[in-house]
N, C-alpha and C positions, 0 to 999 in steps of 0.2 A: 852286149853283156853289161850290169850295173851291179855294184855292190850295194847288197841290202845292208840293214841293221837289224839284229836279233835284239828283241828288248829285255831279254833278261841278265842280271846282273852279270860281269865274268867269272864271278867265285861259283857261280850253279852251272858253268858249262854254259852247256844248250838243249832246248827241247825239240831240237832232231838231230838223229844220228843218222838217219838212212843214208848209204851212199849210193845207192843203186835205184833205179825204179824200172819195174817191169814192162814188160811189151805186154807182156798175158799174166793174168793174177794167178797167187799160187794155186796149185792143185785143190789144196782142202777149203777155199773161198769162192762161194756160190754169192755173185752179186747181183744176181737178176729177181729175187728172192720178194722184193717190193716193185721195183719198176724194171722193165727190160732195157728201158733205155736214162741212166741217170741223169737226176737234174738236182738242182737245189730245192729244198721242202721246207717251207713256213709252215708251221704248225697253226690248226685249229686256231681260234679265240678264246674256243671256251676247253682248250687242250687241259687246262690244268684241275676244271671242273669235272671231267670225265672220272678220275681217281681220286679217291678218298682214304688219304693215309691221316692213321692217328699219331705217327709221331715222324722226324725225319731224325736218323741217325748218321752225323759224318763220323766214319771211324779214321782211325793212321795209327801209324809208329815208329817210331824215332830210336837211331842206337846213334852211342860215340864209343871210340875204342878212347880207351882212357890212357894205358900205359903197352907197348912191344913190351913182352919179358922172353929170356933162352933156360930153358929145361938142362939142368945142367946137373955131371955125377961127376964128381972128383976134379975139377976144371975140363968135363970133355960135355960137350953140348950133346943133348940126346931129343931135343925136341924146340921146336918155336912155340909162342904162345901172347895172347894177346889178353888183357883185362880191358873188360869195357863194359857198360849199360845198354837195355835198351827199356824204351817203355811202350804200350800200346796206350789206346784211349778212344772215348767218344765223346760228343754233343750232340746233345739232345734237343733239333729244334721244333718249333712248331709250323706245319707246313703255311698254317694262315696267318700267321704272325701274332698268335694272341697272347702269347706270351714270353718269356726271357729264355734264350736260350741257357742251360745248363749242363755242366761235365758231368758226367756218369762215372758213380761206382766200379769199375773194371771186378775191383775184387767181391761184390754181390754178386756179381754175373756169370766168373770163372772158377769163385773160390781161389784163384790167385792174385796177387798184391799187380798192377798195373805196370809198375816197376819192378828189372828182375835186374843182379850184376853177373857177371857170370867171367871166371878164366876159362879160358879155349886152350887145349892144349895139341898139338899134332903127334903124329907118327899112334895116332891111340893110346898117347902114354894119361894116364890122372892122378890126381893127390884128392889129399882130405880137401872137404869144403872148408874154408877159413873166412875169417872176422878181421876188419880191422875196427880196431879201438883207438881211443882219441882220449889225451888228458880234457879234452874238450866235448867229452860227450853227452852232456845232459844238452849241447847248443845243438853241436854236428848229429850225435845219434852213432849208431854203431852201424857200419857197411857188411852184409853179409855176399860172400862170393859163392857160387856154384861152381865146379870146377867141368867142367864138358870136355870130354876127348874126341878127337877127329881123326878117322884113319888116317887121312892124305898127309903126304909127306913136303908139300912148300909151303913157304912163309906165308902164303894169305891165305893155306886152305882156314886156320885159324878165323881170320876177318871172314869168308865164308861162313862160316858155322854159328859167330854173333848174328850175322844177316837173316842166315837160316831161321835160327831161332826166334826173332823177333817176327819172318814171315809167319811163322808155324803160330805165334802168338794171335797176329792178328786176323788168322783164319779160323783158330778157335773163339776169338771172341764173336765175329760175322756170324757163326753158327748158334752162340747162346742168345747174340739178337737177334736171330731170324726163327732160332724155337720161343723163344720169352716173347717177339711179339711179333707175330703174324699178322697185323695189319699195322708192322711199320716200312717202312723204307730205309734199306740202310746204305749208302755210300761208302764204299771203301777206296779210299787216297790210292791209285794203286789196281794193277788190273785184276779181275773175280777171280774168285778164291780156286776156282772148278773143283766146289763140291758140289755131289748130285745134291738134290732138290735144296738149291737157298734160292726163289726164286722173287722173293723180293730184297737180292742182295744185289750192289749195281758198281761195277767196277771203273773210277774213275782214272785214266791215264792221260798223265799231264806231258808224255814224252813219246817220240815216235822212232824207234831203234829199227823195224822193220816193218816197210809196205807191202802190207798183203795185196792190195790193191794193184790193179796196174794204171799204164799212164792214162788211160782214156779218161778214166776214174777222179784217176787224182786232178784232170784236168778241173773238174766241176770240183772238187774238194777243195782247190787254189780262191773258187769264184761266190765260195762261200760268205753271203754277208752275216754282221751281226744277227744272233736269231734265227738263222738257218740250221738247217744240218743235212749230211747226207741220207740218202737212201740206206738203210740197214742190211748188210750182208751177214752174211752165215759163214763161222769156222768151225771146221769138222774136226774130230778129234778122233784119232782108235779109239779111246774110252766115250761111248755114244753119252754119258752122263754129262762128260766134260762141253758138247757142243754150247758155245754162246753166238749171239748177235750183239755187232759193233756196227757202232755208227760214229763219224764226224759229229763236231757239231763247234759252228766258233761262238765264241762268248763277246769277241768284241773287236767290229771292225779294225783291220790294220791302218796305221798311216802309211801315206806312197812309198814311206822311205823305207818301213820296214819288211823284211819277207814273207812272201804269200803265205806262208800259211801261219804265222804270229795268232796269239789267239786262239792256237786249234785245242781241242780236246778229242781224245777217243773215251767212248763210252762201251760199256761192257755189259750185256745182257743174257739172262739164265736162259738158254734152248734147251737142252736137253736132249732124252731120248727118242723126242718126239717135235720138232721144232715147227712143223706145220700148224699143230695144236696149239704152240705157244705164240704163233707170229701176231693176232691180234691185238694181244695181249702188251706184247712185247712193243708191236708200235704205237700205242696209247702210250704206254710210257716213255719210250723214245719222244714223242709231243709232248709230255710232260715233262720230260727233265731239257729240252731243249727252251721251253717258255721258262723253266724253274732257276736254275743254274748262272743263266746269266748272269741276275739279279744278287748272288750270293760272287762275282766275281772281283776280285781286289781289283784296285790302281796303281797305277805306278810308286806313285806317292808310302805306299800301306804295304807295299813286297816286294822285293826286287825277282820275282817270279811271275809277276800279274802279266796277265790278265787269270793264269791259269790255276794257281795257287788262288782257292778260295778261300773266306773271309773266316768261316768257321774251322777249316783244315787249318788257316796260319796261327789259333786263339790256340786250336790245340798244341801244336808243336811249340807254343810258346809255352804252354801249360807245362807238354813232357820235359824241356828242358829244364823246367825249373824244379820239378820233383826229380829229377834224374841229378841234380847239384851241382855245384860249382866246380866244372873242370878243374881247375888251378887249385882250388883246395883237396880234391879227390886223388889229383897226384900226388901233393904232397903227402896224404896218409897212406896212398900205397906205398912210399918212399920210406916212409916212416915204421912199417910193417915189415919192408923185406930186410932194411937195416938193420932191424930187432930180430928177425927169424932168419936172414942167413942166406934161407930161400925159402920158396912161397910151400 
């Protein structure tokens, strides 16, 4: 036995959760689907000449809970509830480098603002939507809140339903990029949306909470070099639209000291109702975004997430925080608000 090192920061956890690993992969994971017997796979040369995308799109999105508040009638509590932000967003790069990458309009694309705030309320209790104002508002701007009810009745179904909401964002946007441009490529921070046909929508996951795989599998998954990736297997779903292909793929050799599989990503590809049709297809891109991807992946130095956190996903998250505002001042004007109204 030897203790590794995870190299990502301690404030992000870690990017494995598995505690188990199987003897037999699960049920709905067909992994003979490319090769009957897995190995590690160096993509083509000319992998990334094979597809011809005119734009590459990294989407994410980012929430904070900004203040806990209690739903309260006459001093007797009647519900929990949470104020917080989230925002979604993209970048728009260019896949041959000929030009600057740049953020994207969210609100051309959705007809909604990028940025939403929203109170969460439990037990399904809501109020009005409310405003706070600031003798400081021609600097600050005025905050508008959405008030969202949640049936569930414990303290974080609240923090649930901000989550919700921001997923629910960023899979309406994946859909106005994949109708708006049909010969783009778009990335989403985050595994595929499974909606039927986005099938140039490509779901990056930077965390590994459960192995569909089993051990045999994951053996070659461990011995992954830089540049490689696995074999693509197939998840089946009762909804036959929802079926994707996933694959491995590291971005950049571990050092001895750290654990085997640092570096990994899983990638998420559109199958469908018909994945036989789609596996061609799907493995040209699987060699393209395994030759692609690397190249866009941080340093130690640039994220305390790298290898995995890429270069265009960290520009974003730094974008959304900064239009999402300054924590520290955003409490103080809800402070400021409830002081003056009593309650929200």
């Amino acid at each position: 036995m030897q203790l590794r090192l995870d190299p990502w920061a301690a404030e992000y956890n870690t990017a494995y959760y598995a505690d188990n690993v199987r003897d037999v992969q699960s049920d709905r994971v067909t992994t003979d689907i490319e090769y009957d017997t897995w190995q590690p796979l160096i993509p083509p040369d000319d992998a990334l000449e094979k597809l011809d995308y005119d734009s590459l799109f990294f989407t994410d999105g980012s929430r904070r809970t900004e203040a806990r508040v209690l739903l309260e009638d006459d001093n007797e509590q009647v519900a929990f509830g949470a104020i917080g932000t989230y925002g979604v967003g993209v970048v728009d790069c260019c896949p041959r480098g000929s030009r600057r990458a740049v953020f994207t309009d969210v609100a051309a694309l959705t007809g909604r603002e990028g940025v939403q705030r929203l109170c969460t309320l439990s037990h399904g209790r809501t109020l009005g939507d409310f405003e706070l104002l600031s003798d400081f508002e021609r600097s600050l701007g005025s905050l508008n809140y959405r008030v969202e009810p949640d049936p569930e009745t414990d303290a974080d179904a609240v923090l649930r339903r901000l989550q919700f909401k921001m997923l629910e964002a960023e899979r309406n946007l994946a859909v106005q990029l994949s109708r708006n441009h049909p010969g783009a490529l778009i990335i989403g921070d985050g595994s595929h949306p499974r909606i039927d046909k986005l099938p140039n929508v490509v779901g990056y996951v930077k965390t590994i909470h459960d192995l569909r795989i089993a051990r045999q599998e994951l053996d070659v998954v461990r011995r992954l070099e830089e540049g490689q990736r696995s074999p693509l297997y197939l998840i089946d779903s009762p909804d036959t639209n929802q079926r994707i292909f996933e694959f491995f793929l590291r971005l950049r050799d571990p050092r001895p000291w750290l654990y085997t599989l640092a570096g990994m990503v899983r990638i998420q590809i559109y199958a469908g109702q018909n994945p036989d049709a789609r596996f061609d297809e799907a493995q040209k891109l699987a060699d393209y975004l395994t030759r692609l991807l690397p190249t866009f992946a941080s340093k130690q130095h640039q994220d305390p997430r790298a290898p995995q956190q890429l270069l265009p996903i960290r520009a974003l998250e730094s974008e959304l925080r900064r239009r999402m505002g300054h924590p520290q001042i955003i409490r103080r004007r809800i402070t400021e608000f409830l002081s003056r109204q009593g309650v929200v």
